[in-house]
ChimeraX commands (.cxc) that place a marker at each C-alpha (Angstrom):
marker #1 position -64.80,-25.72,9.00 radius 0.5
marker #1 position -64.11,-28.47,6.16 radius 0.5
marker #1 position -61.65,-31.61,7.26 radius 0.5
marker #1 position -59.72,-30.97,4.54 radius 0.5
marker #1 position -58.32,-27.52,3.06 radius 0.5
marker #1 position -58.13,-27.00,-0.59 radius 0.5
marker #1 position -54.93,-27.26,-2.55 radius 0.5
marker #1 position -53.56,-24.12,-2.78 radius 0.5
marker #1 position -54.04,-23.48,0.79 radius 0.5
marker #1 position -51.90,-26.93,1.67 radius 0.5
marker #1 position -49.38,-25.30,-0.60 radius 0.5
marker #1 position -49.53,-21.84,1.54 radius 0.5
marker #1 position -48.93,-24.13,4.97 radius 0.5
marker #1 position -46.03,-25.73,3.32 radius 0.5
marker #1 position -44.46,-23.16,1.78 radius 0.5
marker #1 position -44.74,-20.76,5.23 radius 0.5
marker #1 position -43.97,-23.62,7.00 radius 0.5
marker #1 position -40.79,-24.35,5.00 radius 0.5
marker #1 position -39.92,-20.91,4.61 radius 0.5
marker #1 position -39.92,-20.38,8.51 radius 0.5
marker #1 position -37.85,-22.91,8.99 radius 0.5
marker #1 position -35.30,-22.58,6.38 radius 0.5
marker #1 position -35.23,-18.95,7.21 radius 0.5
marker #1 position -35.58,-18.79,11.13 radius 0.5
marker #1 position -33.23,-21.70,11.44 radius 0.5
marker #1 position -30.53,-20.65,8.61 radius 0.5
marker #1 position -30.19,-17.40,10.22 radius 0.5
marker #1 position -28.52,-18.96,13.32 radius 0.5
marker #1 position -26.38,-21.30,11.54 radius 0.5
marker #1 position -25.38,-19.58,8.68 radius 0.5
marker #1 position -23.75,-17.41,6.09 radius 0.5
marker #1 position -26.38,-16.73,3.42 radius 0.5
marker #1 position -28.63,-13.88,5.64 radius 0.5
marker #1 position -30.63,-12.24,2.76 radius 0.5
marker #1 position -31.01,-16.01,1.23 radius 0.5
marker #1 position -32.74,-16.92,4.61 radius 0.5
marker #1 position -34.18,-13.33,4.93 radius 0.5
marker #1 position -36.52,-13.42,2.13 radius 0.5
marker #1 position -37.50,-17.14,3.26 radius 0.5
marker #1 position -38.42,-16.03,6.60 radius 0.5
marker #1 position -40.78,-13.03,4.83 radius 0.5
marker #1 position -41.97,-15.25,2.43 radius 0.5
marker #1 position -43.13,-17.80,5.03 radius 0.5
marker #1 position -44.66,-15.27,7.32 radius 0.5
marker #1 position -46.57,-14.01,3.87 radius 0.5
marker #1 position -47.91,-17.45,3.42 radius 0.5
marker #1 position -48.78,-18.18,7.13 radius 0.5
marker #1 position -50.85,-15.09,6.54 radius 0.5
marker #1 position -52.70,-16.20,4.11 radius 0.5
marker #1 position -53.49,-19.62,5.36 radius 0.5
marker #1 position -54.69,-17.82,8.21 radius 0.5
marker #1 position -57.24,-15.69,6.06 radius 0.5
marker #1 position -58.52,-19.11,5.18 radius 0.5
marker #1 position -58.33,-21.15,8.60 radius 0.5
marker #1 position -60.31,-18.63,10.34 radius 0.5
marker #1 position -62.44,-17.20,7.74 radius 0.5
marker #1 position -65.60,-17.86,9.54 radius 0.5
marker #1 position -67.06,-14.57,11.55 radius 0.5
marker #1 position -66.60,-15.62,14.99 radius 0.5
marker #1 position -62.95,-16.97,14.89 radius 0.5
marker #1 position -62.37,-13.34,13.39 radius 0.5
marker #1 position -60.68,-12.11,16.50 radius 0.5
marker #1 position -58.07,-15.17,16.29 radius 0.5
marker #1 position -56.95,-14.03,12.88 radius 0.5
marker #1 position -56.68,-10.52,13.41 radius 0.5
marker #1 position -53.91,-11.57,16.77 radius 0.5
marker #1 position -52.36,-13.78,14.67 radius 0.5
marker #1 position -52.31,-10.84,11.69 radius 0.5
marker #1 position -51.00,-8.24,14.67 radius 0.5
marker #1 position -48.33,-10.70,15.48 radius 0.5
marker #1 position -46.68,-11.67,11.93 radius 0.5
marker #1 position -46.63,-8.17,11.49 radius 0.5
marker #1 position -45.10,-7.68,15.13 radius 0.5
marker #1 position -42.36,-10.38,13.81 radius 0.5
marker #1 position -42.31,-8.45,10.55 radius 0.5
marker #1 position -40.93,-5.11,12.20 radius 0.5
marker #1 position -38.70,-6.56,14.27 radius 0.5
marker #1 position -37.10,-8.68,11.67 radius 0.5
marker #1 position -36.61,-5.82,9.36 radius 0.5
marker #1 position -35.70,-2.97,11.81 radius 0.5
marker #1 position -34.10,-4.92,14.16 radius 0.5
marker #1 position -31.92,-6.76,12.37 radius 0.5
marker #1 position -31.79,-6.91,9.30 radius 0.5
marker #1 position -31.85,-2.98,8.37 radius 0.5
marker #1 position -30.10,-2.36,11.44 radius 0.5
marker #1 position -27.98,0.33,10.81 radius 0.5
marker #1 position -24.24,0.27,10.26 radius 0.5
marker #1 position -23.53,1.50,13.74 radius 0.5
marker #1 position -19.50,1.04,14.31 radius 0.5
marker #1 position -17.60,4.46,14.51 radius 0.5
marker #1 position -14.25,4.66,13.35 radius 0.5
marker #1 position -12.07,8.01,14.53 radius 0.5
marker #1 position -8.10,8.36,14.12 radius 0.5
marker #1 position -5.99,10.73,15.67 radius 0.5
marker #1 position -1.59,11.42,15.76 radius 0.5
marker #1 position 0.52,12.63,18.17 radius 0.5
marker #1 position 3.81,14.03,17.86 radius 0.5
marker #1 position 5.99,11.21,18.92 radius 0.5
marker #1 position 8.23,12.52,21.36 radius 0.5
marker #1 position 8.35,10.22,24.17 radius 0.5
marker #1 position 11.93,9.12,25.89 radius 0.5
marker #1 position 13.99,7.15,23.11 radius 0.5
marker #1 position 14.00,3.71,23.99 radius 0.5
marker #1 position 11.57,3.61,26.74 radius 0.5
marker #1 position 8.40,1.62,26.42 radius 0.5
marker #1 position 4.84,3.50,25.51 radius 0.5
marker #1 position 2.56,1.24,25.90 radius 0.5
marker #1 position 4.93,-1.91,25.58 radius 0.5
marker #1 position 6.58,-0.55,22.12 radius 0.5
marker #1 position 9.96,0.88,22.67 radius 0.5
marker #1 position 10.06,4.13,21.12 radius 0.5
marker #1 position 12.58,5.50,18.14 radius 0.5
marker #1 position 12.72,9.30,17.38 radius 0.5
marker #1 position 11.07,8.98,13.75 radius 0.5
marker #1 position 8.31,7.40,15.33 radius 0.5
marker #1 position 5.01,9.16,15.03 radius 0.5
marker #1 position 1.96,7.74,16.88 radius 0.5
marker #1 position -1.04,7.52,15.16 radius 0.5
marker #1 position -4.37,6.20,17.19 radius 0.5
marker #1 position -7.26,4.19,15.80 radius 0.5
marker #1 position -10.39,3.67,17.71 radius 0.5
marker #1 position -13.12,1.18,16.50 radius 0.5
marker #1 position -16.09,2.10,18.93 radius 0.5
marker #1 position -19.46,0.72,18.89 radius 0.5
marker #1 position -21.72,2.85,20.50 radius 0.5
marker #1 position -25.18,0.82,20.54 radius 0.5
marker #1 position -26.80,-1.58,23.07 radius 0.5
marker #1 position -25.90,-4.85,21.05 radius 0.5
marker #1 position -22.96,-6.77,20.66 radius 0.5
marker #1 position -20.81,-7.20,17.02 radius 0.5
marker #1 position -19.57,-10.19,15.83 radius 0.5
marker #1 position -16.65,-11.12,13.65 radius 0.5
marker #1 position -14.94,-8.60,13.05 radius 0.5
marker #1 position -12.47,-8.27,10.32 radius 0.5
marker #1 position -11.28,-5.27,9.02 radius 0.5
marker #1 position -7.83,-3.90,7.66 radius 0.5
marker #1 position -6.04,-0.61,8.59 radius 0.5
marker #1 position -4.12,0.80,5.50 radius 0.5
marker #1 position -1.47,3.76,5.97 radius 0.5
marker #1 position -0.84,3.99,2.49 radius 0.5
marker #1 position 3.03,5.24,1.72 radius 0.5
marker #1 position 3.83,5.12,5.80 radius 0.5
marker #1 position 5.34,2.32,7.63 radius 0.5
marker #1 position 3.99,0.74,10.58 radius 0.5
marker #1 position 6.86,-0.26,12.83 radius 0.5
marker #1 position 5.24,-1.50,15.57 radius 0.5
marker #1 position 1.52,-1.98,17.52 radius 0.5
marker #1 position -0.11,-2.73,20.29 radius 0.5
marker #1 position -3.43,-2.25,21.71 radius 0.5
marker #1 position -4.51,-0.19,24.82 radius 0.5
marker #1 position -7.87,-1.52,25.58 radius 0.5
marker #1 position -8.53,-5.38,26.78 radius 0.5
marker #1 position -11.34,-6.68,24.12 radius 0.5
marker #1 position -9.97,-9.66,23.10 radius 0.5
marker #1 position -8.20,-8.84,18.93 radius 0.5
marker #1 position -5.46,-10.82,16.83 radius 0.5
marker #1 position -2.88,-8.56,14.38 radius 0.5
marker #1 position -2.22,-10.15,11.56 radius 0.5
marker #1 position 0.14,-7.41,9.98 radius 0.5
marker #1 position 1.03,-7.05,6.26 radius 0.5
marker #1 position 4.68,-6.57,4.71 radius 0.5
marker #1 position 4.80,-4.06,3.00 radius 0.5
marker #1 position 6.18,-4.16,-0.65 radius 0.5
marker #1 position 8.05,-2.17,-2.98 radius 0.5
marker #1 position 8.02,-2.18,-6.72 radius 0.5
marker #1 position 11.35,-1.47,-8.07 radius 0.5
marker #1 position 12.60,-0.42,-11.68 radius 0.5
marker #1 position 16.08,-1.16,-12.80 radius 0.5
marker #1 position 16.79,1.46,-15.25 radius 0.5
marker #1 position 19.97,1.52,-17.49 radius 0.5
marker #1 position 21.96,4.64,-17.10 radius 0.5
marker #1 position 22.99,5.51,-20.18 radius 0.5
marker #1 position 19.79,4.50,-22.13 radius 0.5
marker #1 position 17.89,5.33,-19.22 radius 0.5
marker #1 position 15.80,2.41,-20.00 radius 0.5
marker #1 position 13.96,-0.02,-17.85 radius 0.5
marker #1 position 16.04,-3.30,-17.60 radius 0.5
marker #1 position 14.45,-4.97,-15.01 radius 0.5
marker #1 position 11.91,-4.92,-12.17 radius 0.5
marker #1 position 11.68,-6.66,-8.93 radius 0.5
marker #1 position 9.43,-6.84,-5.74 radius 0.5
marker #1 position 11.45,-5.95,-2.28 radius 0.5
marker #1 position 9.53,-6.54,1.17 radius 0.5
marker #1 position 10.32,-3.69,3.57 radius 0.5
marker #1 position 11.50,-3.80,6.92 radius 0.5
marker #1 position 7.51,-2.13,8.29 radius 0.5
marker #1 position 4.27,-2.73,7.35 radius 0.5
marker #1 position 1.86,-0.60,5.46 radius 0.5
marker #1 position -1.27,-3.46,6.30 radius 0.5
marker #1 position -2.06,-4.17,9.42 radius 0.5
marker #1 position -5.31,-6.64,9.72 radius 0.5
marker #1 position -7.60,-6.61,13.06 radius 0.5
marker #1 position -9.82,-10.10,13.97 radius 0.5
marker #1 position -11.96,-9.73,16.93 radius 0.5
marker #1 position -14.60,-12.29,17.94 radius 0.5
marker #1 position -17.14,-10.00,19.23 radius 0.5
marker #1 position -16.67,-6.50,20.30 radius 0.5
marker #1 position -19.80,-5.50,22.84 radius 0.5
marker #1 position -22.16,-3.28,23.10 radius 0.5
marker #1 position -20.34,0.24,24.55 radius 0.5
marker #1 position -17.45,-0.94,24.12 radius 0.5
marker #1 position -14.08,0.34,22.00 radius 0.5
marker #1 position -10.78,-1.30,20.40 radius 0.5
marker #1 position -7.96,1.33,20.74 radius 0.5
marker #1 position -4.91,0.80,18.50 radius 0.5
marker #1 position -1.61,2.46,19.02 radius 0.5
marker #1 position 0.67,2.28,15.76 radius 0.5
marker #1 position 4.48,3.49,15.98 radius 0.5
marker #1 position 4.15,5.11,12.02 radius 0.5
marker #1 position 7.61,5.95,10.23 radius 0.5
marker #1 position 6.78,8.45,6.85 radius 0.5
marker #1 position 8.76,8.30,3.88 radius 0.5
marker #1 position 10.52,11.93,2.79 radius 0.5
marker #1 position 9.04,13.51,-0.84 radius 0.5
marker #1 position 11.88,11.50,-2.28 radius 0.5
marker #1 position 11.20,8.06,-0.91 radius 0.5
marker #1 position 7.03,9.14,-1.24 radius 0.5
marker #1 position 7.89,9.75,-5.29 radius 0.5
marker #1 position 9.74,6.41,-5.53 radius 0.5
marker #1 position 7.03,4.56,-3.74 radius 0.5
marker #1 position 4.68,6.11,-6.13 radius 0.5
marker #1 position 6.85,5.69,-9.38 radius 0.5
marker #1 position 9.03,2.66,-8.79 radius 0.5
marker #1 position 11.96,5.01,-9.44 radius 0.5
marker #1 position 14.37,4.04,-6.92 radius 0.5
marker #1 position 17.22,6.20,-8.95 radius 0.5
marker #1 position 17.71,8.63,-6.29 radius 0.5
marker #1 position 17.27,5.99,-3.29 radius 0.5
marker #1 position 20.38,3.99,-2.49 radius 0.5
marker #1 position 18.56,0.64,-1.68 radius 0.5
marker #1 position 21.68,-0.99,-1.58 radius 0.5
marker #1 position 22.84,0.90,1.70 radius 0.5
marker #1 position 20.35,-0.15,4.32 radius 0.5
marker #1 position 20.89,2.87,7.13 radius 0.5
marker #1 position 21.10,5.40,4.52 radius 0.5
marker #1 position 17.62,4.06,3.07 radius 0.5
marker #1 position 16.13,4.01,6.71 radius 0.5
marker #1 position 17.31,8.20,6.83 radius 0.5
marker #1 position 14.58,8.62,4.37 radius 0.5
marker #1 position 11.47,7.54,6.85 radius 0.5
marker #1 position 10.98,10.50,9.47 radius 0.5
marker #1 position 8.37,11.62,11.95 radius 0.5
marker #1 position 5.67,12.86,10.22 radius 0.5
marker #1 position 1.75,12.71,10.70 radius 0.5
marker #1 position -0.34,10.59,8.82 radius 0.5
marker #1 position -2.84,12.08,6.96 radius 0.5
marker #1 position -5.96,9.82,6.66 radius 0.5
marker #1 position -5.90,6.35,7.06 radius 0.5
marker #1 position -8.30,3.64,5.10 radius 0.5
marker #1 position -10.57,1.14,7.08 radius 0.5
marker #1 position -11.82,-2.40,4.79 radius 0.5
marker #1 position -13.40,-5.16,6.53 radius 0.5
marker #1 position -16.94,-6.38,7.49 radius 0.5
marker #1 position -18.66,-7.61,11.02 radius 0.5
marker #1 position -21.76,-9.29,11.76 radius 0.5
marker #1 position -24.97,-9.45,13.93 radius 0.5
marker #1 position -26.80,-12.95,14.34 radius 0.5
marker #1 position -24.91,-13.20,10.85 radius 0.5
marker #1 position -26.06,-10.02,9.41 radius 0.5
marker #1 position -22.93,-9.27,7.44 radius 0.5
marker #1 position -22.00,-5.24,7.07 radius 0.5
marker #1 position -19.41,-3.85,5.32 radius 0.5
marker #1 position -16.65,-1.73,6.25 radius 0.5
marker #1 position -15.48,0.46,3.38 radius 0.5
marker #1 position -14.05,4.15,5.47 radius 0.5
marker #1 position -11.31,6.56,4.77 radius 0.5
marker #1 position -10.77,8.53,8.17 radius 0.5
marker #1 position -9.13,11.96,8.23 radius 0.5
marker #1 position -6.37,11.55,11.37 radius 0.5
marker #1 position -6.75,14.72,13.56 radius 0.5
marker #1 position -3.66,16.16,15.40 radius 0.5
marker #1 position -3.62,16.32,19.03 radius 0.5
marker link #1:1,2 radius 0.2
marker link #1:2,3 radius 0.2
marker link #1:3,4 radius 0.2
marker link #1:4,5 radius 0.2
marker link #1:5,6 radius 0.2
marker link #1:6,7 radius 0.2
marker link #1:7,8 radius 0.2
marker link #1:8,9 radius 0.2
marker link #1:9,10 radius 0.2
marker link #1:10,11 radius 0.2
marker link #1:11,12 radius 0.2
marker link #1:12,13 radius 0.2
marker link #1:13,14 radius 0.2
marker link #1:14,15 radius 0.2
marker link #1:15,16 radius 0.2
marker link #1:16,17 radius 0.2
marker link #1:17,18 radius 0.2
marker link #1:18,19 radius 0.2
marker link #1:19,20 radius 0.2
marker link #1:20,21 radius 0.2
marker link #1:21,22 radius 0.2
marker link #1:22,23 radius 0.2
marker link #1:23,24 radius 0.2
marker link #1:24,25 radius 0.2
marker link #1:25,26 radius 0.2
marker link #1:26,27 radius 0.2
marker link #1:27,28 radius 0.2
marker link #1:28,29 radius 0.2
marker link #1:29,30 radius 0.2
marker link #1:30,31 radius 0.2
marker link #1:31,32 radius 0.2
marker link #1:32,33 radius 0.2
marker link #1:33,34 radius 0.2
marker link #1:34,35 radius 0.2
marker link #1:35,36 radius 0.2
marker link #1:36,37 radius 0.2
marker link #1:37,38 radius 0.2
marker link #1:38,39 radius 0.2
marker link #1:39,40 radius 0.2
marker link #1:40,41 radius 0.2
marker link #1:41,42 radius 0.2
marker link #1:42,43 radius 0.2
marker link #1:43,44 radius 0.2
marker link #1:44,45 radius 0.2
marker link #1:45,46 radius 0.2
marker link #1:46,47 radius 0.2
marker link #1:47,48 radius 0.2
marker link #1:48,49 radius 0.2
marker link #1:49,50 radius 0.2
marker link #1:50,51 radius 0.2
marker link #1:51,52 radius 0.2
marker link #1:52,53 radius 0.2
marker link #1:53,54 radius 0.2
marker link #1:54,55 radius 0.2
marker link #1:55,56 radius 0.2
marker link #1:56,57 radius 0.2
marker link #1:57,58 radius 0.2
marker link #1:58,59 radius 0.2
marker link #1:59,60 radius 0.2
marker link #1:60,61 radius 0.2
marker link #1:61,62 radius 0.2
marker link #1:62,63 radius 0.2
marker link #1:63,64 radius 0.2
marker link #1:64,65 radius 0.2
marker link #1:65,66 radius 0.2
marker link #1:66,67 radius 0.2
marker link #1:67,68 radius 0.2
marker link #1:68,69 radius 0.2
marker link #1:69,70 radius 0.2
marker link #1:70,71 radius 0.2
marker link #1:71,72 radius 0.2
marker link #1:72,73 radius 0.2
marker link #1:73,74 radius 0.2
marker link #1:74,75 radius 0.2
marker link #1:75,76 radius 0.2
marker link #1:76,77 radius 0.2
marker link #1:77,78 radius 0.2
marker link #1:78,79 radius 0.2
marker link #1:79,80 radius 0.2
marker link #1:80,81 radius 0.2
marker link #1:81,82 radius 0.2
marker link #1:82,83 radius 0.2
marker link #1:83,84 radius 0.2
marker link #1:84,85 radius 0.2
marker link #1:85,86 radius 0.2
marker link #1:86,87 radius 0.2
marker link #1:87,88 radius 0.2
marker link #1:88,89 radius 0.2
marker link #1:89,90 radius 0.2
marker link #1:90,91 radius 0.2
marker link #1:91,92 radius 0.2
marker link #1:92,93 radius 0.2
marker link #1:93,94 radius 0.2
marker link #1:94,95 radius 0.2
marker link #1:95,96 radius 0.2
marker link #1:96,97 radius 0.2
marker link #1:97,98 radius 0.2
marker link #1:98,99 radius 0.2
marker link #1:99,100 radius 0.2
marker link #1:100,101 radius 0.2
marker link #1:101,102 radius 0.2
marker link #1:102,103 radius 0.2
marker link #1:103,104 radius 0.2
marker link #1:104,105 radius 0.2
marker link #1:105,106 radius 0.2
marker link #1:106,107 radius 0.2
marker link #1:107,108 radius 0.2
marker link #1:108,109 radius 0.2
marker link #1:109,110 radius 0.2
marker link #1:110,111 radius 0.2
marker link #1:111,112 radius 0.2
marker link #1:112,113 radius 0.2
marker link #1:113,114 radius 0.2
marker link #1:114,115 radius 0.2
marker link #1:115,116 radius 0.2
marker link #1:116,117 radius 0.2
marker link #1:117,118 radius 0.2
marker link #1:118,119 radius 0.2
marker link #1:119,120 radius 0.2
marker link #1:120,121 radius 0.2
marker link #1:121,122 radius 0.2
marker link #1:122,123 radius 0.2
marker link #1:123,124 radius 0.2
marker link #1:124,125 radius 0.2
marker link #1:125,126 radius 0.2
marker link #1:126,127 radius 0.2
marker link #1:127,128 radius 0.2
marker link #1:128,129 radius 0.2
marker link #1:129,130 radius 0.2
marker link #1:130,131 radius 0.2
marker link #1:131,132 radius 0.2
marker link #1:132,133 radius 0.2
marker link #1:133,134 radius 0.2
marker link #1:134,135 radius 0.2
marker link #1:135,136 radius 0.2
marker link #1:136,137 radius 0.2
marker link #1:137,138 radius 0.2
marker link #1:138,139 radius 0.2
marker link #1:139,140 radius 0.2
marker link #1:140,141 radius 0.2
marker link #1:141,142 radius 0.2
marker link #1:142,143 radius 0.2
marker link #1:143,144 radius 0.2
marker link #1:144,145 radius 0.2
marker link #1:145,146 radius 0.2
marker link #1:146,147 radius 0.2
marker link #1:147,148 radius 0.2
marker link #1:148,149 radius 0.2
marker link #1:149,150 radius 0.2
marker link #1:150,151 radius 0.2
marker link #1:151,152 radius 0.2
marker link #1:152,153 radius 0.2
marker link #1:153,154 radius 0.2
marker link #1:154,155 radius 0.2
marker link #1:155,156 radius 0.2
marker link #1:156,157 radius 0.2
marker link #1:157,158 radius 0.2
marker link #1:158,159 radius 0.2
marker link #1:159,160 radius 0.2
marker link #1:160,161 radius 0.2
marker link #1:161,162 radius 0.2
marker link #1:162,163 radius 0.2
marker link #1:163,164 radius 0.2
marker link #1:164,165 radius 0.2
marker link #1:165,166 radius 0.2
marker link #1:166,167 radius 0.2
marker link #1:167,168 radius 0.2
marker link #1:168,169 radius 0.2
marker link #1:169,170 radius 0.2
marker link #1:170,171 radius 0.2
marker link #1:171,172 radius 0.2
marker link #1:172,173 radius 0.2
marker link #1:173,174 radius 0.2
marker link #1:174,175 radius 0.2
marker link #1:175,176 radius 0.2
marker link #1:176,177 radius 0.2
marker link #1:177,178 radius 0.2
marker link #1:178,179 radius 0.2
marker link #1:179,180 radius 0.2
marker link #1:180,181 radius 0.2
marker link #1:181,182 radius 0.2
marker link #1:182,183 radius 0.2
marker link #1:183,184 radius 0.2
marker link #1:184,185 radius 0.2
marker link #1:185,186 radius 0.2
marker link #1:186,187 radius 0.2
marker link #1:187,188 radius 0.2
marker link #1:188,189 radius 0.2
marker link #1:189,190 radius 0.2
marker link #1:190,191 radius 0.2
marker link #1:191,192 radius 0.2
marker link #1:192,193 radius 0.2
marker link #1:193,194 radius 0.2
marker link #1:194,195 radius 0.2
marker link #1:195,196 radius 0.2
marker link #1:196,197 radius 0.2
marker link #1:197,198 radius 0.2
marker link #1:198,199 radius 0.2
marker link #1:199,200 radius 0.2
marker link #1:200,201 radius 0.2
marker link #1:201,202 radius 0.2
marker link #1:202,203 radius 0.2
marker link #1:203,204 radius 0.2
marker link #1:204,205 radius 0.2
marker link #1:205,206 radius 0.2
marker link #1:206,207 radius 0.2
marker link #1:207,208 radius 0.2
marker link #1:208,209 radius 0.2
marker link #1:209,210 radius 0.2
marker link #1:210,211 radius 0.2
marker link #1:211,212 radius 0.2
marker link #1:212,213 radius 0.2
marker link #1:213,214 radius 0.2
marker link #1:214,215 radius 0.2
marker link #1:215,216 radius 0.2
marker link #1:216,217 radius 0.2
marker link #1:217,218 radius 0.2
marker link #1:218,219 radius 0.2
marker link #1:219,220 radius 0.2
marker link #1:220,221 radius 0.2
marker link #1:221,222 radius 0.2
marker link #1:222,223 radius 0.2
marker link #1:223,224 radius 0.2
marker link #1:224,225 radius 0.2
marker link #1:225,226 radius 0.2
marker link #1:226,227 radius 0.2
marker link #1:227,228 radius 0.2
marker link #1:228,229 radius 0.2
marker link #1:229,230 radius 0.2
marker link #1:230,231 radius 0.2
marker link #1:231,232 radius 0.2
marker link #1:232,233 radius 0.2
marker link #1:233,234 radius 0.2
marker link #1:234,235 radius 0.2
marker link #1:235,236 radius 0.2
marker link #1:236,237 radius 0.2
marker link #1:237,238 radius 0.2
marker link #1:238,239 radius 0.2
marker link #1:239,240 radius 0.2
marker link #1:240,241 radius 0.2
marker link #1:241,242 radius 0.2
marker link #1:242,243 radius 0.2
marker link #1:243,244 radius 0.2
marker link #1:244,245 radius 0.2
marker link #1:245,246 radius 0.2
marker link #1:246,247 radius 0.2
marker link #1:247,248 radius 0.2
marker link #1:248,249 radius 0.2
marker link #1:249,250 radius 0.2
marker link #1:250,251 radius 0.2
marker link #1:251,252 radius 0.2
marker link #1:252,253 radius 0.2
marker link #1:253,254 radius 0.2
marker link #1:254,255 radius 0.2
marker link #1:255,256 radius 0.2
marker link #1:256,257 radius 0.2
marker link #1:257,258 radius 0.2
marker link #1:258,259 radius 0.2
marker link #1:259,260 radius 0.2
marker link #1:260,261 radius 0.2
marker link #1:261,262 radius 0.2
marker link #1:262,263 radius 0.2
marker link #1:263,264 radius 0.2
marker link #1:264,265 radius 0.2
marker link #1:265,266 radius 0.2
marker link #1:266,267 radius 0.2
marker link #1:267,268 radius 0.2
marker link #1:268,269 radius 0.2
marker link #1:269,270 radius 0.2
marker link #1:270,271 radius 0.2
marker link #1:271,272 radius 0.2
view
C-alpha cells in the first residue's frame, strides 16, 4: 500500500473523522440532534469510503467488508434506534362524577360539591427511559381549582391563571367603551416538568375541574360579560358547576439522548 494516500482520500478521513466527532459527541451534549445527526451519517459515509481505498488490495478484502457490516450495523441502530424512534408516550383522560364527602381530602385536595374530577395519565409504555419532559394540560373554558398527583415519579406544576377578556359596553348605545383583562380565581393551564419519566412507568394527575354554565361558557367565548355580575364575587362563582370535561389538549415535547419529540394531542375524556 502507498505511504501516502491521495488527496481526496485525506479529505474523506477528515471529513468522517470530523463528522464522527462533531456528531457522536454533540449528541450527548447537546440541543441541535438532526444538526449532529446528519454529521454522524455523513462521517460514517466518508469512513466508508476511505475504507474502499485503505483496503482495496484483494487480500485485506475481508477487513473491509467487517468494517462495511459494521458502519452499516451503526447505521441501523442510529436511525431506528434513536433517531426514528417512534413517538411512544400515551396520553388517556378520564372524569368522574365528583361526589366525594364535602370537605374531606381525596387525594390531599379538599373537595367542594362543583368539583368534577378529571384524570390525566402520561404513560410510557416502552423499555427506555424519557427525558425532559414538558408539556401543558389545557381545559379550555373549565377551571382547574386544584391538583395533585397520585403516582411518585418525581414532576413540578407550574399552573397558569387563567384570564378573562372583558367588554365594557354602554347601555344605551350598547357600544363597546372599554375592555380589560381580569385573572380568575382557577386555572385553565396547568404546565407538567418531569426530569425523566422511565421506562413502564406512568404520571397520574388528579385535577379538581369547576365548568362554567352556557351563560358564563358564551361570555368566555364573547367577552360579553352583560349578563354576568362580575362585580358580585359569590354570585359569579354560582355560575361554575360540576360538569365533565369534554376533551382536554396536551402541548409539550420530551427527549431521548436529546432526541427532541413533540407533543401536539387533543384527548377525548371518557366517563367512568
Amino acid at each position: 500500500m502507498p505511504t501516502s494516500a491521495p488527496p481526496h482520500i485525506r479529505a474523506f478521513r477528515i471529513l468522517s473523522g470530523a463528522g464522527i466527532l462533531l456528531g457522536a459527541g454533540g449528541i450527548l451534549i447537546s440541543s441541535f440532534f438532526w444538526v449532529c445527526a446528519v454529521s454522524l451519517c455523513v462521517g460514517l459515509s466518508a469512513l466508508a469510503l476511505d475504507l474502499r481505498y485503505e483496503f482495496r488490495q484483494k487480500k485485506y478484502q475481508w477487513i473491509r467488508r467487517i468494517a462495511y457490516v459494521c458502519i452499516l450495523l451503526i447505521l441501523l441502530l442510529f436511525t431506528f434506534g434513536l433517531a426514528f424512534y417512534p413517538d411512544k408516550l400515551e396520553f388517556r383522560s378520564y372524569s368522574f362524577e365528583g361526589l366525594y364527602e364535602l370537605k374531606e381530602p381525596f387525594h390531599g385536595i379538599p373537595w367542594e360539591s362543583n368539583y368534577s374530577d378529571l384524570r390525566v395519565y402520561v404513560n410510557n409504555p416502552t423499555k427506555v427511559d424519557f427525558e425532559k419532559l414538558d408539556f401543558v394540560i389545557n381545559v379550555d373554558v373549565s377551571l382547574i381549582k386544584d391538583f395533585k398527583q397520585i403516582t411518585e415519579v418525581p414532576i413540578n406544576f407550574l399552573p397558569k391563571n387563567h384570564m378573562i377578556h372583558i367588554n365594557q359596553v354602554d347601555e344605551k348605545t350598547g357600544k363597546r367603551v372599554a375592555e380589560q383583562e381580569k385573572p380568575m380565581e382557577g386555572y385553565n393551564e396547568l404546565r407538567i416538568t418531569c426530569e425523566k419519566l422511565p421506562k413502564l412507568s406512568e404520571i397520574d394527575i388528579i385535577m379538581a375541574v369547576v365548568s362554567p354554565t352556557p351563560e358564563l361558557e358564551y361570555a368566555l367565548r364573547t367577552g360579553d360579560f352583560s349578563k354576568v355580575p362580575l362585580d358580585k364575587g359569590a354570585m359569579f362563582n354560582n355560575f361554575y358547576i360540576r360538569k365533565r370535561v369534554p376533551f382536554v389538549r396536551i402541548t409539550g415535547e420530551y427527549s431521548r439522548f436529546n432526541r427532541p419529540y413533540e407533543i401536539a394531542v387533543s384527548v377525548d375524556v371518557k366517563p367512568r
